[in-house]
PABAVO-324068 format. One record per residue (C-alpha): chain; residue in three letters; residue number from 1; x, y, z. Coordinates in pm, 1 decimal, decimal comma. Layout:
REM residues N
chain=A; res=ALA; n=NUM; xx=X; yy=Y; zz=Z
...
REM end
This chain:
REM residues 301
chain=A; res=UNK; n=1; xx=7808,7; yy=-1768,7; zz=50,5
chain=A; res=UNK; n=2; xx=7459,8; yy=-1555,2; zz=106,3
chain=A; res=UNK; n=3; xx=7448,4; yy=-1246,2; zz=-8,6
chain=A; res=UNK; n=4; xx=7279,8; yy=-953,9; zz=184,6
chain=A; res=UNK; n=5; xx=7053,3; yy=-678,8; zz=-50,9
chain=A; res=UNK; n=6; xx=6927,0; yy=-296,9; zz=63,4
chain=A; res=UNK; n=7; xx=6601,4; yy=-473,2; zz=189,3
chain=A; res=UNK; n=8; xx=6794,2; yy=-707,4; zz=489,5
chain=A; res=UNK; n=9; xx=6777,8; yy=-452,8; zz=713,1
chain=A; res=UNK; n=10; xx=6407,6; yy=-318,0; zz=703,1
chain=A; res=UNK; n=11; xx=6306,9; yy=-577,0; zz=940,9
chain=A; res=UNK; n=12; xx=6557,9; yy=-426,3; zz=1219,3
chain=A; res=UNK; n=13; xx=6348,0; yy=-134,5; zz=1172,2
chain=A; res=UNK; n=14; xx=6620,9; yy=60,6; zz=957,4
chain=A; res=UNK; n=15; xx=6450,0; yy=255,2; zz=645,4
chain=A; res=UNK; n=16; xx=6424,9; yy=171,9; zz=265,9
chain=A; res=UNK; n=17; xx=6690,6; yy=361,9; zz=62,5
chain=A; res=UNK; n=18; xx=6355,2; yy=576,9; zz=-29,0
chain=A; res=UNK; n=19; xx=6295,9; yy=606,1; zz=329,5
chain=A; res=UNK; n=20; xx=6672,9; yy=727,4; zz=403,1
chain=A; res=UNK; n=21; xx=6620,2; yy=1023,9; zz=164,9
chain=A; res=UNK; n=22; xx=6314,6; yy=1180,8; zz=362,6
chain=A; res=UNK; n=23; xx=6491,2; yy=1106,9; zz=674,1
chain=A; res=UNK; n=24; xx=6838,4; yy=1290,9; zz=553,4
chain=A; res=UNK; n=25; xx=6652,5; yy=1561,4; zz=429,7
chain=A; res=UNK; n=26; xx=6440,1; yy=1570,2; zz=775,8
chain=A; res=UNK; n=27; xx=6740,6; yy=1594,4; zz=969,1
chain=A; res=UNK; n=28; xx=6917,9; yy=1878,3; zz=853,1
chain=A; res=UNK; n=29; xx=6571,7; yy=2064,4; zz=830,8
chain=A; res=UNK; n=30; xx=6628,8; yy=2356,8; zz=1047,0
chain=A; res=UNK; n=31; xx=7027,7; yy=2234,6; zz=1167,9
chain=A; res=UNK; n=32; xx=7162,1; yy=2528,2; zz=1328,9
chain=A; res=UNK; n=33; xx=7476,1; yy=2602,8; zz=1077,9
chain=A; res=UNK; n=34; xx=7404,3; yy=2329,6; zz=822,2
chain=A; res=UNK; n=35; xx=7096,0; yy=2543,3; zz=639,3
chain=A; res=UNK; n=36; xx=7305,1; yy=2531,0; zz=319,1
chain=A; res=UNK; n=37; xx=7330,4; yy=2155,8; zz=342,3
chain=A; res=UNK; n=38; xx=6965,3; yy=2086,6; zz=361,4
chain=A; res=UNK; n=39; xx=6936,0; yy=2385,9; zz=46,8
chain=A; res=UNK; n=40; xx=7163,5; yy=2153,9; zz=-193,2
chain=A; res=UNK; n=41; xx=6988,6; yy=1818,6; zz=-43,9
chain=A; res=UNK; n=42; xx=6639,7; yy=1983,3; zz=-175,2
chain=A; res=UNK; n=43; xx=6762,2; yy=2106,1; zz=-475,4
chain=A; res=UNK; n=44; xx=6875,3; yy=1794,8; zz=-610,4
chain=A; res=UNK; n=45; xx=6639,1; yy=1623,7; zz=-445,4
chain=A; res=UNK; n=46; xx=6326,9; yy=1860,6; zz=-625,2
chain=A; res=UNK; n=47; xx=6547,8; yy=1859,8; zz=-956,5
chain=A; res=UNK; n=48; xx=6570,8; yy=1475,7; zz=-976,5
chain=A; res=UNK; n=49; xx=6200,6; yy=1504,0; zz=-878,8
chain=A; res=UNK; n=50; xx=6109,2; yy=1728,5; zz=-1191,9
chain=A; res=UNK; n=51; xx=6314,7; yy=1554,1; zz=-1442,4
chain=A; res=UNK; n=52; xx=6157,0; yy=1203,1; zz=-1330,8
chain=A; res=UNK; n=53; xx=5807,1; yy=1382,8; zz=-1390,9
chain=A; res=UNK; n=54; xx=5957,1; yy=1433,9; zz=-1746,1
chain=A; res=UNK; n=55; xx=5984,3; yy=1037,6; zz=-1848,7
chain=A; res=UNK; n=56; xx=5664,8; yy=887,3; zz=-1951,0
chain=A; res=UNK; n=57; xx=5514,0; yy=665,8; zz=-1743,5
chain=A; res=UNK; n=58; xx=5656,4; yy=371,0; zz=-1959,3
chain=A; res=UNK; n=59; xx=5987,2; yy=468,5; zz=-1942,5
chain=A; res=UNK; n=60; xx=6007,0; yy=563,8; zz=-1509,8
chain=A; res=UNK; n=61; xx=6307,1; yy=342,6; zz=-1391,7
chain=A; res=UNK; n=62; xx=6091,9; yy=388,3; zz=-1062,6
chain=A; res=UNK; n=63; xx=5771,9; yy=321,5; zz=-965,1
chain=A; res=UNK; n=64; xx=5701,8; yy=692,1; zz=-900,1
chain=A; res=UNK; n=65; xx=5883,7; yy=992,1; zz=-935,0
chain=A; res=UNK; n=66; xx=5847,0; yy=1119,5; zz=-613,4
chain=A; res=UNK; n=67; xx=6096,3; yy=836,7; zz=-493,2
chain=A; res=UNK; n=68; xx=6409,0; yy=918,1; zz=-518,3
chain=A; res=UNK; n=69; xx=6600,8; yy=700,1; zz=-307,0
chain=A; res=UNK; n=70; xx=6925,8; yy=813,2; zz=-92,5
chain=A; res=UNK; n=71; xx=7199,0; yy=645,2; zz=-343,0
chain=A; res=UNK; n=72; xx=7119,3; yy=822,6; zz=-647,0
chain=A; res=UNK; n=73; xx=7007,8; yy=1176,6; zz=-460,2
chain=A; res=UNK; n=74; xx=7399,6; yy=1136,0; zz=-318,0
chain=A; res=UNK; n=75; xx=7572,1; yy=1064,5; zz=-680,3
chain=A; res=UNK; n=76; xx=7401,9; yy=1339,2; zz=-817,9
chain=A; res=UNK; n=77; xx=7545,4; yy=1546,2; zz=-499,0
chain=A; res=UNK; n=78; xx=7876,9; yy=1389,8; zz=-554,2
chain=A; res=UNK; n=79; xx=7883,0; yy=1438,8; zz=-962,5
chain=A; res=UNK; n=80; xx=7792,9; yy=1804,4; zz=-913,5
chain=A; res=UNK; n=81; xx=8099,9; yy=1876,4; zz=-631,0
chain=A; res=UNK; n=82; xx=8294,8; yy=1715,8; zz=-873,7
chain=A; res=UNK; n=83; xx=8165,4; yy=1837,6; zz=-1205,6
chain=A; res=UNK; n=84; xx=8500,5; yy=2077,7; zz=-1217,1
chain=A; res=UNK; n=85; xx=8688,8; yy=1756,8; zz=-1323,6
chain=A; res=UNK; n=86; xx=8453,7; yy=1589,5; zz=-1541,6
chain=A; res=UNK; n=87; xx=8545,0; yy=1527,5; zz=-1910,0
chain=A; res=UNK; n=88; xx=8212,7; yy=1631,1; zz=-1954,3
chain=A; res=UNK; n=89; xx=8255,8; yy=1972,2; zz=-1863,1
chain=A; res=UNK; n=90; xx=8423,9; yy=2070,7; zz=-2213,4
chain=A; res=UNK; n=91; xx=8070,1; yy=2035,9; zz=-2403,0
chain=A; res=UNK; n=92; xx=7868,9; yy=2247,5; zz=-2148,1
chain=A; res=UNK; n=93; xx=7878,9; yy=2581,4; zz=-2191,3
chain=A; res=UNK; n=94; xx=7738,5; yy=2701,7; zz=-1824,7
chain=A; res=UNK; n=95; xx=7551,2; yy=2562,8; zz=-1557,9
chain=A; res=UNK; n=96; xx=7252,0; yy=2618,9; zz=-1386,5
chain=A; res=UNK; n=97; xx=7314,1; yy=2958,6; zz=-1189,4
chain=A; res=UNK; n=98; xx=7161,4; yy=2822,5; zz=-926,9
chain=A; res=UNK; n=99; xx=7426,6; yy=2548,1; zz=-883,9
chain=A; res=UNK; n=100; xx=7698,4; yy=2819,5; zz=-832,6
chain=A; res=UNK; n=101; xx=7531,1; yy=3016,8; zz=-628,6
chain=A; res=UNK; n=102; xx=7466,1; yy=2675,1; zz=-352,2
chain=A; res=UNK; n=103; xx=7810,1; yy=2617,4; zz=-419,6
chain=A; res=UNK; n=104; xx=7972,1; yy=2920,7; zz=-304,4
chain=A; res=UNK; n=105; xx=7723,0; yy=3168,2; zz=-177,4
chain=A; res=UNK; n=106; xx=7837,4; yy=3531,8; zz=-113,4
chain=A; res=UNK; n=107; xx=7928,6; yy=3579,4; zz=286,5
chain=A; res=UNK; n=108; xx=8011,0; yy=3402,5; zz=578,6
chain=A; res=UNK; n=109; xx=7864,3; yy=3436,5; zz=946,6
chain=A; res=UNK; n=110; xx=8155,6; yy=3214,7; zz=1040,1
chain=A; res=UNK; n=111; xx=8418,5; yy=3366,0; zz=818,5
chain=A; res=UNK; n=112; xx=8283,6; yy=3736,7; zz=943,8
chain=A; res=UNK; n=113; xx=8292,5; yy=3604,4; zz=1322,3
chain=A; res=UNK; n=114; xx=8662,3; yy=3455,9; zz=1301,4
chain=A; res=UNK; n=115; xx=8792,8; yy=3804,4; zz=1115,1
chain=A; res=UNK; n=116; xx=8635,8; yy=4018,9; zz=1395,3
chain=A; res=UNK; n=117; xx=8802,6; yy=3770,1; zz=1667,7
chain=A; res=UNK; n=118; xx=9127,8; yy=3835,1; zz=1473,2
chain=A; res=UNK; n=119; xx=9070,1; yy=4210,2; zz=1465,8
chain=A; res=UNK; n=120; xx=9004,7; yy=4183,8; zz=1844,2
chain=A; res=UNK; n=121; xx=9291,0; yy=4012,3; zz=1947,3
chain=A; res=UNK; n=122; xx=9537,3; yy=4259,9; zz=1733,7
chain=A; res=UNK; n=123; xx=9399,8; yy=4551,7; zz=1857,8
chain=A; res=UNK; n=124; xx=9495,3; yy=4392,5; zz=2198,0
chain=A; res=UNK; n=125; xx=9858,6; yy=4331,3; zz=2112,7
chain=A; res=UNK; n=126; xx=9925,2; yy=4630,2; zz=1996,5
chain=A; res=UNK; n=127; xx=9750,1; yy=4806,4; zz=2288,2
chain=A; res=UNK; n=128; xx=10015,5; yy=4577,8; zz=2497,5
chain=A; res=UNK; n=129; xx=10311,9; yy=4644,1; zz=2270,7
chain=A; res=UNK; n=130; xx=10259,2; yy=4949,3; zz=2105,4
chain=A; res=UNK; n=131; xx=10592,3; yy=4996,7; zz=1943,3
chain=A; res=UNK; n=132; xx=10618,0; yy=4616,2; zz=1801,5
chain=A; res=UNK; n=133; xx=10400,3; yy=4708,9; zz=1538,7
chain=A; res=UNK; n=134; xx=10412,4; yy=4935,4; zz=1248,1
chain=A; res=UNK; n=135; xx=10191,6; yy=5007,6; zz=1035,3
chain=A; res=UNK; n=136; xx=10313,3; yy=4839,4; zz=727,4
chain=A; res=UNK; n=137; xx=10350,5; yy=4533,5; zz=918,1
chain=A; res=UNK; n=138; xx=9989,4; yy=4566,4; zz=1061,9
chain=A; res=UNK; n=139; xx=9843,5; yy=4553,7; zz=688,9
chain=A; res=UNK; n=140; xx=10050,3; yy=4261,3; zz=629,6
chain=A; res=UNK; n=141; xx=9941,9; yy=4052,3; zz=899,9
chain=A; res=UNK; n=142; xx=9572,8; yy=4158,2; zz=865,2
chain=A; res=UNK; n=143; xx=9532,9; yy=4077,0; zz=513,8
chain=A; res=UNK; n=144; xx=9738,6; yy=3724,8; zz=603,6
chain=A; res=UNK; n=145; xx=9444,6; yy=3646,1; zz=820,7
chain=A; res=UNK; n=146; xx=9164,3; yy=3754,4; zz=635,6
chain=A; res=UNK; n=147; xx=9279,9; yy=3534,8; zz=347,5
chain=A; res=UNK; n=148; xx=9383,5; yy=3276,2; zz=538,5
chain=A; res=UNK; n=149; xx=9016,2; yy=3300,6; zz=678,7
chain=A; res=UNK; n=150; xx=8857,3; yy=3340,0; zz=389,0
chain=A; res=UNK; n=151; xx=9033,5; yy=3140,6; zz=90,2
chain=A; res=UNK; n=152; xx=8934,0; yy=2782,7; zz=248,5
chain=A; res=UNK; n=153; xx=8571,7; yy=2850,5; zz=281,8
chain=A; res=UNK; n=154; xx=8563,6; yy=2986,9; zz=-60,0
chain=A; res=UNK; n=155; xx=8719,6; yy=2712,8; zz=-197,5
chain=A; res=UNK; n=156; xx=8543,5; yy=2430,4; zz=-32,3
chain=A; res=UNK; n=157; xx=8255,8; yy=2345,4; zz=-199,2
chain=A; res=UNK; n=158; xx=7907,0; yy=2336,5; zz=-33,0
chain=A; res=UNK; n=159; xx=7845,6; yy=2008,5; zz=-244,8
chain=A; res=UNK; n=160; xx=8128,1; yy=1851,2; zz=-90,5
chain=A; res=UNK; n=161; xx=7993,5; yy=2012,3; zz=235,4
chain=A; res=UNK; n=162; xx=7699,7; yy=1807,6; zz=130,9
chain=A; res=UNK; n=163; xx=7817,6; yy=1477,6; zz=98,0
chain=A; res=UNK; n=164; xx=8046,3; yy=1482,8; zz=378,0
chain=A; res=UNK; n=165; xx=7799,8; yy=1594,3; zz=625,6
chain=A; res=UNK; n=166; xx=7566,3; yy=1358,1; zz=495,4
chain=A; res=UNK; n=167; xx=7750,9; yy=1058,8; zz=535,4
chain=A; res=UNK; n=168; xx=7814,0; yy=1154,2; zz=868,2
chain=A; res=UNK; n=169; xx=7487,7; yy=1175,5; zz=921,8
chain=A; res=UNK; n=170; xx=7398,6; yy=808,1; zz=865,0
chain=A; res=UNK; n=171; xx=7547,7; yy=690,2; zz=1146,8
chain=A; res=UNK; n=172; xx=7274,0; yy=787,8; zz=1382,0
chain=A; res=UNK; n=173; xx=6984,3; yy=729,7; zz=1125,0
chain=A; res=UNK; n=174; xx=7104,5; yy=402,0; zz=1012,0
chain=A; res=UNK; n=175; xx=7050,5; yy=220,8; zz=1383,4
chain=A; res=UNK; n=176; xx=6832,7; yy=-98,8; zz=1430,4
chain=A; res=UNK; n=177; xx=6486,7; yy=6,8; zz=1680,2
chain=A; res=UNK; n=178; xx=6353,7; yy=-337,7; zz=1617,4
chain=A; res=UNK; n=179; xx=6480,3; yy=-674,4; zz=1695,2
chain=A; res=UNK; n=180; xx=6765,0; yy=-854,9; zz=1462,1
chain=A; res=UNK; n=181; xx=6649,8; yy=-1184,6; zz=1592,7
chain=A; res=UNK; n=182; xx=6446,4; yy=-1249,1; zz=1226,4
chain=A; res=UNK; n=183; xx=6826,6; yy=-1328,7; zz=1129,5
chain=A; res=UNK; n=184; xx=6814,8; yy=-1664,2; zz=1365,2
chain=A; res=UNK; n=185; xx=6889,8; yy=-1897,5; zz=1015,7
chain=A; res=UNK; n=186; xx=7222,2; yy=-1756,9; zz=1009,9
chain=A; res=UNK; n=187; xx=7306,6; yy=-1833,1; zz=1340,7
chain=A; res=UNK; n=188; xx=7181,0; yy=-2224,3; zz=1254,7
chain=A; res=UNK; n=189; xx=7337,0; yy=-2242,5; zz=886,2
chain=A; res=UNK; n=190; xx=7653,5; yy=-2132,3; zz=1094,7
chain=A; res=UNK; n=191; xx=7634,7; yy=-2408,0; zz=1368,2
chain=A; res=UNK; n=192; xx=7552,4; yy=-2649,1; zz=1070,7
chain=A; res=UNK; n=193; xx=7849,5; yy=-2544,5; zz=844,6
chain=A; res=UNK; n=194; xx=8076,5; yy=-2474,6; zz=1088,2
chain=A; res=UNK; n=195; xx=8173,1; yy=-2136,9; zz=915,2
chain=A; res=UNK; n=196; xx=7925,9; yy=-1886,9; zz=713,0
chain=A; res=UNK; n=197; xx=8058,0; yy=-1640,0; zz=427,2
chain=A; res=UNK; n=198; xx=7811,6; yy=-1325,8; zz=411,5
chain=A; res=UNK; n=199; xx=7849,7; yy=-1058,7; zz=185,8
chain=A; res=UNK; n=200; xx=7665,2; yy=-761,5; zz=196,3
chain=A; res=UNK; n=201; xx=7573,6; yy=-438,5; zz=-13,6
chain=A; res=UNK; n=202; xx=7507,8; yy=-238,4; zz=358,8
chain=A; res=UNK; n=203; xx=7743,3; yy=-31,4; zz=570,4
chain=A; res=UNK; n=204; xx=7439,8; yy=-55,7; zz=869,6
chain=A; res=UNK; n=205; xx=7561,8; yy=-234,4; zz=1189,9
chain=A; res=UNK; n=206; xx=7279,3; yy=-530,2; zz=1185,6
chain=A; res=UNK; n=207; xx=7473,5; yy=-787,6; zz=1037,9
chain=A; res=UNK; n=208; xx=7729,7; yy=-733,8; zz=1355,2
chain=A; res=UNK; n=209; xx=7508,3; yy=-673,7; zz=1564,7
chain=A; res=UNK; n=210; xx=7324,8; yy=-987,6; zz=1508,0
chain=A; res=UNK; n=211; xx=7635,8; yy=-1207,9; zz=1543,7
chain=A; res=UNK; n=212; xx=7743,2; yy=-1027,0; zz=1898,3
chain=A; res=UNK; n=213; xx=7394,6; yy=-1070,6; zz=2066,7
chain=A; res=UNK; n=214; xx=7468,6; yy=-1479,5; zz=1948,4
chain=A; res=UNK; n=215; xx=7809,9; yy=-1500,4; zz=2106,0
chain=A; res=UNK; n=216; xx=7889,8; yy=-1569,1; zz=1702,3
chain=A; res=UNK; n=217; xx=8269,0; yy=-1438,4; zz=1587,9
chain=A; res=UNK; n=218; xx=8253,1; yy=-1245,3; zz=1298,5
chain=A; res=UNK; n=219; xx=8572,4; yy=-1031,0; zz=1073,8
chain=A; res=UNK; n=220; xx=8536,4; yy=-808,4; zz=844,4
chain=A; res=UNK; n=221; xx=8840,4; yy=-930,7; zz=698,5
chain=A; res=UNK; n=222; xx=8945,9; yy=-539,2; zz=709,1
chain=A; res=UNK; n=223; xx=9174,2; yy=-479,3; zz=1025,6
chain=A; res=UNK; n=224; xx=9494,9; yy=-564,5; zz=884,2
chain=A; res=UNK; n=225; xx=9387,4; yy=-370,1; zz=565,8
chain=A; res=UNK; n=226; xx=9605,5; yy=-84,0; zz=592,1
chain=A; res=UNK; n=227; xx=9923,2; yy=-291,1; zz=568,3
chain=A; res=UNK; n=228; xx=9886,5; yy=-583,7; zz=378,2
chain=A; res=UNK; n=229; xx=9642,9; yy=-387,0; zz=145,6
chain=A; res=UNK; n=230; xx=9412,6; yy=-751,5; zz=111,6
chain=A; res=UNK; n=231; xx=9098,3; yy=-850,4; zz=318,2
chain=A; res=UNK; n=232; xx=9243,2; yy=-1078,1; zz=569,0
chain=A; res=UNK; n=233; xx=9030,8; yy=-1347,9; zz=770,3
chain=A; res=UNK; n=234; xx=9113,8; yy=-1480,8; zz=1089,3
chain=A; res=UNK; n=235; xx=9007,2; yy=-1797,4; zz=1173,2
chain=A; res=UNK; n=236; xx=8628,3; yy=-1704,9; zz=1301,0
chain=A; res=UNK; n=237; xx=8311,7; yy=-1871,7; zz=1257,7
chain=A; res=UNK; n=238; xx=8161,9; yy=-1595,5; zz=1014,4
chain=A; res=UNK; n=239; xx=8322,0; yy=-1369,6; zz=777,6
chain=A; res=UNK; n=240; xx=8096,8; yy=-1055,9; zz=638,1
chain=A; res=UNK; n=241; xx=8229,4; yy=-877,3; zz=388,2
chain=A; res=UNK; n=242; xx=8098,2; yy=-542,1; zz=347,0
chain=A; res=UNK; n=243; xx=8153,6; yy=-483,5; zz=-53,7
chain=A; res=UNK; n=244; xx=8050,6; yy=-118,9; zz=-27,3
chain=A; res=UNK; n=245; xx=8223,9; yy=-23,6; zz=309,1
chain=A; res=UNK; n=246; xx=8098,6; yy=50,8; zz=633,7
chain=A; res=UNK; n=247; xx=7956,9; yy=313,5; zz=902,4
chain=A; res=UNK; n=248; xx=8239,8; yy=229,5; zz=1155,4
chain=A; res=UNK; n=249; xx=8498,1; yy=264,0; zz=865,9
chain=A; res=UNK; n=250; xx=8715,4; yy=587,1; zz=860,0
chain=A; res=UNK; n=251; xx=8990,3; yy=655,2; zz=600,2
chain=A; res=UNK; n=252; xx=9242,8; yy=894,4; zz=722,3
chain=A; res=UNK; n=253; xx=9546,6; yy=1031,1; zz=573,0
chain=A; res=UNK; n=254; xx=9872,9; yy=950,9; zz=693,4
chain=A; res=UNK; n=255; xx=10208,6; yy=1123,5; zz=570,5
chain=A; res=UNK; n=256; xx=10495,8; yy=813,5; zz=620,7
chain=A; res=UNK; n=257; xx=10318,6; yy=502,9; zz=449,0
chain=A; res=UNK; n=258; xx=10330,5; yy=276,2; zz=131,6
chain=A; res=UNK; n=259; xx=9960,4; yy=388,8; zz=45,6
chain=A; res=UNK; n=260; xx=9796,2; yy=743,7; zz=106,7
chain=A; res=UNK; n=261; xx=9555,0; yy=674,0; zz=343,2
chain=A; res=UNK; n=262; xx=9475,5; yy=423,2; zz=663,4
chain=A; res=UNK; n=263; xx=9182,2; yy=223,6; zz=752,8
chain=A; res=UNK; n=264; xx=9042,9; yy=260,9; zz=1093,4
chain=A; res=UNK; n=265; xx=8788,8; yy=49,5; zz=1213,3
chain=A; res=UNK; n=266; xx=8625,0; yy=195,9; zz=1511,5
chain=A; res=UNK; n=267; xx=8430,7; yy=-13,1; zz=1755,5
chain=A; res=UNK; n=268; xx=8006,5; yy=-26,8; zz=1779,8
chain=A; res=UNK; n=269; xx=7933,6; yy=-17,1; zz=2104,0
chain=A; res=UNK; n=270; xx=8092,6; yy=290,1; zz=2178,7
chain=A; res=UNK; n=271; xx=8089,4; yy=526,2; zz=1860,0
chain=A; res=UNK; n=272; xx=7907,4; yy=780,3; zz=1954,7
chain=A; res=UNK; n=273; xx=8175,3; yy=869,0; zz=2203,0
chain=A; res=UNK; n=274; xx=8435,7; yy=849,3; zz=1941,5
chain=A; res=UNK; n=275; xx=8505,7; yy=1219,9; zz=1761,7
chain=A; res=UNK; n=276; xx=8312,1; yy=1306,5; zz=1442,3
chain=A; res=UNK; n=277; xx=8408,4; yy=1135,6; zz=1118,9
chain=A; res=UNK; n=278; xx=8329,7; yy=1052,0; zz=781,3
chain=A; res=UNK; n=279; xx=8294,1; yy=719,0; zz=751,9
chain=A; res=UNK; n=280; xx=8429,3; yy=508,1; zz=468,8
chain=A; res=UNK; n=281; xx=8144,9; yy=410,6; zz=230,5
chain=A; res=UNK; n=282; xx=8056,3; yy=445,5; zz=-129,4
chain=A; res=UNK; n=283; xx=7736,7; yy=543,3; zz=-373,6
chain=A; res=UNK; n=284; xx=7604,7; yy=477,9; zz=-679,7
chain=A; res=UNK; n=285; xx=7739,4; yy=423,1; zz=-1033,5
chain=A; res=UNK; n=286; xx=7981,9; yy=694,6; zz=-1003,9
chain=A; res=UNK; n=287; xx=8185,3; yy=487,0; zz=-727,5
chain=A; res=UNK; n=288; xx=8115,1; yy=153,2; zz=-766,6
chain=A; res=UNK; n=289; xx=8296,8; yy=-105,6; zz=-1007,8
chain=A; res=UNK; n=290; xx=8555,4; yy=222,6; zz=-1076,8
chain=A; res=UNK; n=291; xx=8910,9; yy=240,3; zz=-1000,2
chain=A; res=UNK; n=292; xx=8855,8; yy=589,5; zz=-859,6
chain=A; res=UNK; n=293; xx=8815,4; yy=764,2; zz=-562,8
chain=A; res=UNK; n=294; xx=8776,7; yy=573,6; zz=-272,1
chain=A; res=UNK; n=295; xx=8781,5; yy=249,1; zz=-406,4
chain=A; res=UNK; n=296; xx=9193,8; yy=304,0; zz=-520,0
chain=A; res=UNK; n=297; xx=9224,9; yy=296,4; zz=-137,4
chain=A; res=UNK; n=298; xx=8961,4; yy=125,7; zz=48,3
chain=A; res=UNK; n=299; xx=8870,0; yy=-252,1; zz=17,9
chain=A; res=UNK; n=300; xx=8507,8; yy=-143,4; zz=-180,5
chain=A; res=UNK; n=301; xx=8375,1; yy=-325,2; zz=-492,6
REM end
């Protein structure tokens, strides 16, 4: 069995996991809509900065504190959406007002835009039906709509905003611009072996990639996943096992099954035809080697 590290992919011209983090927090730079993602990205990302400033020199677990790489900017992200149902939460008395106010800030464009739609569209009805509506039941089905408007943007959380729209994001940063052929001893230990195990700590495409452009068959060992619950290999010359999921993974709830949720695996080659999702990978200490979260229902160490 080999087994691949964060530093495999480099070559295919994919960046370090210090490199991801200036890239994430390039991209939603100036996003039309996503402004409040890139605001939580740089405040964690400034706060981590600060506090590493803090350590001595002696005592950096980096080699500088201005590298914060994209694993442990995300778990902070993560621990901070979640902080709500940390034990932790008992012994601090407040948090930093500046994490509440990223969390939920006051007003919504897009809350303000679909009210006045709704308003529009009323006015309209009653303009067509005139006697239909009373008044009382006007009130009533105005203030239905402005809190069903309303209540789910002010109860999703722009750190979960964060992390979601993040890991979307890596789909399009996370793609090889160099060649993969620097992987050519895999394709000979293969032919010599007769059958390769590869695990891997990425959720990038290279490893796949590499094996296609060879003619090489490679499983995941995840399609059957959803119903037998076990990684399952078929009987193909390489099996890569992607420990902490991968970009083409999606987990998606489904109402009339054994277990909560369903593993789609959605094809390379065409994925940025397929509609938007969140694909099925984990971060940092917080997820892996725990029993929670996604790793209850997704084949993740």
């Amino acid at each position: 069995m080999l087994l691949f590290g964060a530093g495999a992919s480099v070559e295919a011209g994919l960046p370090t996991a210090v490199g991801l983090t200036e890239k994430v927090l390039s991209h939603f730079n100036g996003v039309f809509g996503l402004g409040g993602v890139h605001a939580v990205l740089d405040f964690v990302h400034s706060g981590l900065k600060f506090e590493d400033s803090k350590v001595p020199a002696g005592r950096m677990r980096g080699t500088l504190s201005k590298t914060i790489d994209i694993e442990r900017l995300l778990n902070v992200v993560g621990l901070i959406a979640s902080r709500h149902e940390l034990d932790l939460e008992a012994f601090i008395s407040s948090w930093q007002p500046s994490v509440q106010s990223l969390d939920y800030p006051r007003g919504s464009s897009f809350s303000s835009f679909k009210v006045s739609r709704f308003i529009e569209r009323l006015f309209r009805e009653i303009e067509q039906e005139p006697r239909r509506r009373s008044t009382r039941f006007l009130e009533s089905d105005f203030q239905d709509a402005v809190r069903g408007v309303l209540e789910p943007e002010l109860r999703r959380s722009q750190f979960e905003r964060t992390l979601t729209e993040t890991m979307k994001s890596l789909q399009g940063l996370l793609r090889p611009t160099e060649s993969v052929d620097y992987l050519d001893p895999l394709a000979d230990l293969t032919e010599r072996q007769g059958r390769l195990v590869v695990a891997t700590l990425n959720y990038d495409p290279v490893a796949e990639l590499y094996f296609s452009n060879k003619g090489i068959p490679v499983s995941t060992g995840v399609e059957k996943w959803s119903e037998t619950f076990d990684l399952s290999f078929p009987d193909t010359a390489v099996s890569l096992i992607k420990l902490h999921g991968s970009l083409n993974w999606e987990l998606k709830e489904r109402e009339e099954a054994r277990i909560a949720r369903q593993l789609v695996v959605r094809g390379w080659e065409n994925i940025d035809e397929q509609p938007e999702f969140s694909p099925a990978i984990i971060f940092g200490q917080r997820d892996k080697l725990s029993t929670g979260g996604l790793v209850a229902e997704g084949p993740f160490l």
